[in-house]
C-alpha positions in Angstrom: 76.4 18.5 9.8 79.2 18.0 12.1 79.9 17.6 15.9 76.0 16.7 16.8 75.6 15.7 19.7 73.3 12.7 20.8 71.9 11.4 23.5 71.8 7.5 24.7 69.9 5.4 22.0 66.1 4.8 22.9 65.3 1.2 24.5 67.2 -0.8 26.8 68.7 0.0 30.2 71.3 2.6 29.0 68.8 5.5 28.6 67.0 4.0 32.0 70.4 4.8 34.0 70.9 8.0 32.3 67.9 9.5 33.2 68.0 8.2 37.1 71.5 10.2 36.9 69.7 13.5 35.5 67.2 12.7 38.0 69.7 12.3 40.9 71.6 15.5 39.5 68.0 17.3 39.8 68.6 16.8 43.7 71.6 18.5 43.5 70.8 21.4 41.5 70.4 25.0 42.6 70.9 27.8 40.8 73.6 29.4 43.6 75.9 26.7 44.1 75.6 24.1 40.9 77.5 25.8 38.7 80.6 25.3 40.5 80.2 21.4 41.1 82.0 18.6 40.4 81.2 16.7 37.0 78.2 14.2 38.1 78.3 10.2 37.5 76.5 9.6 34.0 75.8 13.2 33.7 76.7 13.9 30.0 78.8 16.5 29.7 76.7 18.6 27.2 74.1 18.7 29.4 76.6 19.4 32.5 77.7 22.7 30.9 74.4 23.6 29.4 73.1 23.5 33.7 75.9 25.2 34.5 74.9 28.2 31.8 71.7 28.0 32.9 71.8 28.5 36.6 74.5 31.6 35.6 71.7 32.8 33.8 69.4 32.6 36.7 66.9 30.1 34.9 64.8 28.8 37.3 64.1 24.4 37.3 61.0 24.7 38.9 59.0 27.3 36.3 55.9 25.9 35.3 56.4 27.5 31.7 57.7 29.4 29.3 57.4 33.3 29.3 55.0 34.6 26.3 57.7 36.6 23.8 56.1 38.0 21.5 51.6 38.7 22.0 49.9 37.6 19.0 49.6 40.9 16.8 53.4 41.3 17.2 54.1 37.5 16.2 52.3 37.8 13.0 53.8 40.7 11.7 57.8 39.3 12.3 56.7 35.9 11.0 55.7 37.4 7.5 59.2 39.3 7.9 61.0 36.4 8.9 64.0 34.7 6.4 62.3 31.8 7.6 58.7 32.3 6.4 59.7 31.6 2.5 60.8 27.7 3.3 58.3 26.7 5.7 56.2 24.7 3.1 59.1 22.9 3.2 59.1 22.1 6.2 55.4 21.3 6.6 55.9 18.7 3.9 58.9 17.1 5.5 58.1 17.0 9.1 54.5 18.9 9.9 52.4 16.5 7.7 54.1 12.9 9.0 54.3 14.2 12.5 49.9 14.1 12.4 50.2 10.4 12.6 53.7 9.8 14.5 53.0 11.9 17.9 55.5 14.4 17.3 55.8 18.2 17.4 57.3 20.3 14.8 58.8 24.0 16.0 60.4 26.7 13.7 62.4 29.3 16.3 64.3 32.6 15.0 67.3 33.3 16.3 67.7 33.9 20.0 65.1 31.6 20.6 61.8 32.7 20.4 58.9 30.0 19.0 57.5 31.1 15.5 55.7 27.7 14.3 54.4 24.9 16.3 52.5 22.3 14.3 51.7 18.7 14.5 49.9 16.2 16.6 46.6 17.8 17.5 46.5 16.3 20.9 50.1 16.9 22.0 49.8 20.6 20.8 47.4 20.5 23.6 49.2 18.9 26.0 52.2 21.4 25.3 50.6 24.2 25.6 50.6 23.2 29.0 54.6 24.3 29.6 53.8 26.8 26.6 55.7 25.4 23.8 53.6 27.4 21.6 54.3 30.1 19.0 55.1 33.1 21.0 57.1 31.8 23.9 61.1 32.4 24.5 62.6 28.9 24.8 66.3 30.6 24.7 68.6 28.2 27.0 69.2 31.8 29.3 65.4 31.8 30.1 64.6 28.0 30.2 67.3 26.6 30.5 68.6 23.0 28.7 66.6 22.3 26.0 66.7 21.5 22.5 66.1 24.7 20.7 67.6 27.1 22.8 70.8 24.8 23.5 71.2 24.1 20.1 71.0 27.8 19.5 74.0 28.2 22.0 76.1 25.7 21.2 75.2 26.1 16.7 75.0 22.5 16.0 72.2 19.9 16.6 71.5 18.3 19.3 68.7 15.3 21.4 67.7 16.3 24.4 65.8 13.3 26.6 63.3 13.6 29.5 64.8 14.8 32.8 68.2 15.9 31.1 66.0 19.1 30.6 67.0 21.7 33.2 62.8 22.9 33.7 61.5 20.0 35.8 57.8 20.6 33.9 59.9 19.6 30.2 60.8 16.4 32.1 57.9 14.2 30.5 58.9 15.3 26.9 62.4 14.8 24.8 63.3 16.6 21.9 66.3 17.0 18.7 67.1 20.7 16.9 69.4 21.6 14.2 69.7 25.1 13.7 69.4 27.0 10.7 72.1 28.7 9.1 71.8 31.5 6.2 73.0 29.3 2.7 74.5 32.6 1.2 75.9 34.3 4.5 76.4 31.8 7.0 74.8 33.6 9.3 72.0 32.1 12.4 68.6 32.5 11.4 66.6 29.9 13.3 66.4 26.6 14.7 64.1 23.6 13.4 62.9 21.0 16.1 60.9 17.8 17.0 59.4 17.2 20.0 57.5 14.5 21.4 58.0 11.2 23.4 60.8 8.6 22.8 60.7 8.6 19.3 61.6 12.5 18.7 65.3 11.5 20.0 65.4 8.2 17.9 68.7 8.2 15.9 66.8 8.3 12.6 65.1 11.7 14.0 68.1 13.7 14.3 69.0 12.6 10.4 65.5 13.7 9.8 65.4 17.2 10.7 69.6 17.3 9.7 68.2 16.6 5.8 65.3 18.6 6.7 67.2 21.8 7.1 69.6 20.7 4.1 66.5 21.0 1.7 65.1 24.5 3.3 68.7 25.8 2.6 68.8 24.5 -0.8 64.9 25.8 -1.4 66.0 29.2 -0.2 69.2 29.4 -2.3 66.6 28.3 -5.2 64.3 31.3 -4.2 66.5 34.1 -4.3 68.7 32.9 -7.1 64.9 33.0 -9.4 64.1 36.1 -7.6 67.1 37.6 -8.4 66.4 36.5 -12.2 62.5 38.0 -12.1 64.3 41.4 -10.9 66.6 41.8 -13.5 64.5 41.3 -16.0 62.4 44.5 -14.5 63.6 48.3 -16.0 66.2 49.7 -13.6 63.8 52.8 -12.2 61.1 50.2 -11.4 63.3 47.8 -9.4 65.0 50.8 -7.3 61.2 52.2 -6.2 60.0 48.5 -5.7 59.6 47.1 -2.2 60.8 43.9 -3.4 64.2 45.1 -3.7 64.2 45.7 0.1 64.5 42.9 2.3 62.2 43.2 5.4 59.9 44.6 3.9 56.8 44.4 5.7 53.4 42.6 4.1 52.8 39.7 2.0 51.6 35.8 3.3 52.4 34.0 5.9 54.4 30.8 5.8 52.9 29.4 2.5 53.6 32.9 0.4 56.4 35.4 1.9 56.1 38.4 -0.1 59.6 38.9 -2.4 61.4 41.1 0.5 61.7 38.4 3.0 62.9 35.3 0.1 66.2 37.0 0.9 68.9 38.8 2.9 71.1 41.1 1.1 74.6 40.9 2.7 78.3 42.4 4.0 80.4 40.2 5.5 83.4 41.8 7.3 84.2 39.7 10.0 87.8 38.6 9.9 88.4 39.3 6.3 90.4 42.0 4.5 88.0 41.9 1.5 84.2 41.6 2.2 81.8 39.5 0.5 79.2 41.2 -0.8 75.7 38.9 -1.5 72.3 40.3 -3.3 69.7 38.3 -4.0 71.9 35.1 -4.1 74.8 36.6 -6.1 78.1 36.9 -4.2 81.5 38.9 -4.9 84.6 39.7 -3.3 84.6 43.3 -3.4 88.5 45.1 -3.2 89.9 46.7 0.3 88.7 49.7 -0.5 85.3 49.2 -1.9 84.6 47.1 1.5 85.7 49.7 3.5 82.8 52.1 1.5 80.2 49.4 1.3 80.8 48.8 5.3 80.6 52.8 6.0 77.6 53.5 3.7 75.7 50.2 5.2 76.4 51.9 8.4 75.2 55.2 7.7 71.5 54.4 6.2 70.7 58.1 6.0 74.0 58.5 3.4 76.9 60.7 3.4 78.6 63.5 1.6 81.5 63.2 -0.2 83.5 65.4 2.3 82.1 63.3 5.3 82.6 60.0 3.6 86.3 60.8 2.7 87.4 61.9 6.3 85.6 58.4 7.5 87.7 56.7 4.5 91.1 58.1 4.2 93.3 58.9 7.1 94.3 62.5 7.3 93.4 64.8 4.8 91.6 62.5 1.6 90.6 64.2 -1.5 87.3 64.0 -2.5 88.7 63.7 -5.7 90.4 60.5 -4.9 86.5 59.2 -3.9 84.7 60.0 -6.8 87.1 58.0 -8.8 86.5 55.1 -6.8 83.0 55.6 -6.1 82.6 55.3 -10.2 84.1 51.5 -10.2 82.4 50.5 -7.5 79.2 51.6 -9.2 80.1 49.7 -12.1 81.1 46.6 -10.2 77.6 46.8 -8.2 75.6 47.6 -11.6 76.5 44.5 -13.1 75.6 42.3 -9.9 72.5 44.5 -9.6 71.8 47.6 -10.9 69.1 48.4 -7.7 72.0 47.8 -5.6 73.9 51.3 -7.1 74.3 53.8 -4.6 72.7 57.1 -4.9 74.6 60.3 -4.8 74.6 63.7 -3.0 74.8 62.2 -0.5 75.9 59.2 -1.3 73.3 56.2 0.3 72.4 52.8 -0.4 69.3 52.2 -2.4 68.8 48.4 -1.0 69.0 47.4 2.6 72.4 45.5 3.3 73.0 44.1 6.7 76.4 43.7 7.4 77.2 41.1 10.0 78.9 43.5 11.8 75.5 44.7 12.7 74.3 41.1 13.2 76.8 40.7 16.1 76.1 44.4 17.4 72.0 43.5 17.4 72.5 40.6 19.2 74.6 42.2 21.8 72.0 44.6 22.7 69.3 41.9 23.2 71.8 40.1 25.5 72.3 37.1 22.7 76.0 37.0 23.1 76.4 33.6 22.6 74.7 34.1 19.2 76.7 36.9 18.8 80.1 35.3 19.1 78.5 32.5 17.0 78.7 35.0 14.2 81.3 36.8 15.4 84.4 35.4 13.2 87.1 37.8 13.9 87.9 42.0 13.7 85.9 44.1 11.2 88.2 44.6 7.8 91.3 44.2 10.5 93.9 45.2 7.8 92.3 48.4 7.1 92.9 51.6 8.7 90.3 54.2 7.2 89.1 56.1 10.5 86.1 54.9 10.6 86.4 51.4 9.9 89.1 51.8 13.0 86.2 52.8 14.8 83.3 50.4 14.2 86.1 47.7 14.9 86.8 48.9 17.5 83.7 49.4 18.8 82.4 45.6 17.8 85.6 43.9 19.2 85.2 46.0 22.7 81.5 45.2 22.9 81.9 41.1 22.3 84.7 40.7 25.0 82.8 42.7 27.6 79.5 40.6 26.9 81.9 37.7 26.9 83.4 38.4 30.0 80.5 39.4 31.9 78.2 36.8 31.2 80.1 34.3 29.2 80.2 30.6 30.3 83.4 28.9 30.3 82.5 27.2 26.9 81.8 31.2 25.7 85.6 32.3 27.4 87.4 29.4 25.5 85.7 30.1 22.1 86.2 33.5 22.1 89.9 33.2 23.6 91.1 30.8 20.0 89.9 34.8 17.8 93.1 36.1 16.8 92.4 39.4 18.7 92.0 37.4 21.9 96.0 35.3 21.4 97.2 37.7 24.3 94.4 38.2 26.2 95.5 37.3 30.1 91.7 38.4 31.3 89.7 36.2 29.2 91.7 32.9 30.4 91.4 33.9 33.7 87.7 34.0 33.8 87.5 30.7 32.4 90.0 29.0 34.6 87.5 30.3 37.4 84.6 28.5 35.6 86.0 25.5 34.6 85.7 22.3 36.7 88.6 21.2 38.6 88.5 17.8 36.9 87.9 19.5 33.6 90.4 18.6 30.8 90.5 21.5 29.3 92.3 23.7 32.4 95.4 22.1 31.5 95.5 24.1 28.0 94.7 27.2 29.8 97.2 26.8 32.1 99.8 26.4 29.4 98.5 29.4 27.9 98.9 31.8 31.1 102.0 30.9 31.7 103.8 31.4 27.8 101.8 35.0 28.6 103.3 35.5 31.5 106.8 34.3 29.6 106.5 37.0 27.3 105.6 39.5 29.7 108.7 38.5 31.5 110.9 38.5 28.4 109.8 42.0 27.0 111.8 44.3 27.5 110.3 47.4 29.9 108.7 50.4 28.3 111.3 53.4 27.9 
């Protein structure tokens, strides 16, 4: 893990001072006029910028408690879904089971935020349910502001969060460390693991806790779906495509101890800022050609399949033989029966047999719940941006527009600047103009944005006009 982020070491007068600063910053907050303030004395400046999200966000300090998510019917059926369900025993025998006798809390989130598992300390369970830290509740950063989960969500790294450096004033008694957790195969966000407690749940040796935590549920889940992957092809072809185990998602099976086969797994595309997708099923990963991406990414679009004739005007530009398709339709099938023979399209139309979630898709699903830091998190650049089959044009289009509008309606300065270094952003005046208007006068980073506006503004000048 790199880039984590802690707070001041327990003990001593150090973490005394910070949190009369966070306390004195308190005074100061209000969600109208904080996020434009000047950096605060002591205030670190993680926490600073994780305010200043919040209060855009219109998370309110003084709420008493988290807002119930998900009502209890609802949360069991997505925790037996959940990519996370399959490594759990991992992480009760790591963290739930010494966190009886240490005082601590242990919480598994998904992916924007949302509590799954809360375990633990029998009597601080109790005392948590108070703020509702309990399976269920949304502790995203945009609906309670700073905390360790949701802000390490936001920000994708881990993170110690102590006492009144929380931005919800009823978190103040409580400190807390989260590492999220990233797909091993894809990369991409699929929860967050956290401790929560007293002074010990931001000790130093806590945050290398959960850290090697996390590295052993990756490794466990790369374990999984590499012997899954071994029990399937072992099975007859007809029996694999009509089993529910080739389909991730799948509905049914255990809880955390025994996730049916489905949810061991997410079969993936990525296309984000590559010219040649990676294709992973059931822990086996291949570089596919330009124009096999550019089929794969169509089809995964398009659940309910295609014809030949509809596939090829998507494909080629201008008038494309079907002939041309069939041809390569019959070495991508050969390439996709030796990684998996489930994973062979059907034809007439043609459709996937296996669900494959592209992280195109990723980025669009968290856009339409509002996640758009998540989605930029995932978001590493234009869909297949060498390729100019019609409707890859289109979907990249359409991804691309819909990130820098979420970015620049809602995106914190942090959000601006990240999404300003794509290569699709280089140029892009607007999106350095927001973020000059949300940094901090004093901030460091203005100077770079600055420098940036005006070699724009050079080129502009330089260009010559339009004919």
């Amino acid at each position: 893990m790199r880039n984590l982020i802690l707070p001041p070491s327990s003990g001593g007068e150090a973490p005394a001072l910070a949190q009369r600063h966070a306390l004195a910053a308190h005074e100061q907050l209000d969600a109208h006029a904080f996020p434009d303030a000047p950096e605060l004395p002591g205030l670190r400046r993680l926490i600073r910028e994780s305010w200043q999200r919040s209060a855009r966000l219109k998370a309110n300090p003084d709420n008493p408690e988290a807002p119930l998510a998900l009502d209890t019917d609802e949360l069991e059926e997505y925790r037996r879904q959940h990519p996370l369900a399959s490594i759990m025993p991992v992480i009760h025998k790591l963290l739930v089971q010494p966190s009886h006798d240490s005082g601590l809390l242990v919480a598994v989130g998904d992916e924007v935020g949302r509590l799954l598992w809360v375990e633990g300390d029998p009597a601080l369970q109790r005392r948590a349910e108070g703020m509702m830290f309990v399976p269920g509740a949304d502790w995203s950063e945009a609906t309670v502001g700073t905390s360790a989960p949701g802000t390490a969500l936001a920000l994708g790294r881990g993170i110690q969060i102590s006492g009144a450096e929380h931005y919800q004033r009823s978190v103040h008694a409580w400190s807390c460390t989260a590492v999220p957790f990233h797909d091993p195969d894809s990369g991409a966000l699929l929860g967050v693991v956290d401790i929560t407690g007293e002074a010990s749940a931001v000790a130093p040796h806590t945050l290398s806790l959960v850290e090697a935590t996390v590295a052993a549920a990756q490794a466990q889940l790369r374990v999984e779906r590499l012997q899954l992957a071994a029990i399937l092809a072992s099975r007859p072809a007809r029996r694999r495509n009509n089993s529910s185990a080739a389909r991730p998602g799948s509905a049914g099976g255990a809880g955390a101890g025994g996730a049916k086969e489905g949810s061991l797994y997410r079969n993936s595309l990525q296309l984000l800022g590559r010219d040649q997708a990676l294709l992973s099923i059931e822990g086996k990963t291949v570089a596919l050609s330009a124009r096999h991406s550019e089929i794969l990414a169509l089809l995964s679009t398009h659940p309910a399949g295609l014809s030949a004739e509809e596939l090829s005007v998507l494909l080629y530009p201008g008038d494309g033989p079907t002939m041309t398709l069939r041809a390569e339709m019959v070495r991508l099938r050969k390439i996709l029966q030796q990684l998996n023979p489930a994973a062979v399209p059907e034809s007439r139309p043609y459709k996937l047999t296996m669900d494959l979630v592209p992280d195109s898709g990723q980025v669009l699903n968290c856009l339409q719940r509002g996640a758009h830091r998540i989605a930029l998190e995932i978001y590493r650049g234009a869909v297949l941006p060498r390729s100019d089959a019609p409707g890859i044009i289109d979907l990249r289009d359409r991804v691309s527009s819909l990130m820098r509008e979420a970015v620049l309606t809602d995106g914190s300065a942090e959000t601006l600047l990240k999404y300003a270094a794509l290569p699709e952003a280089r140029d892009d005046v607007d999106v350095r103009t927001a973020a000059l208007k949300l940094l901090p006068a004093r901030s460091p980073k203005r100077a770079a944005v600055v420098a940036d506006l005006e070699r724009l503004e050079a080129e502009l000048s330089a260009s010559p006009p339009a004919p």
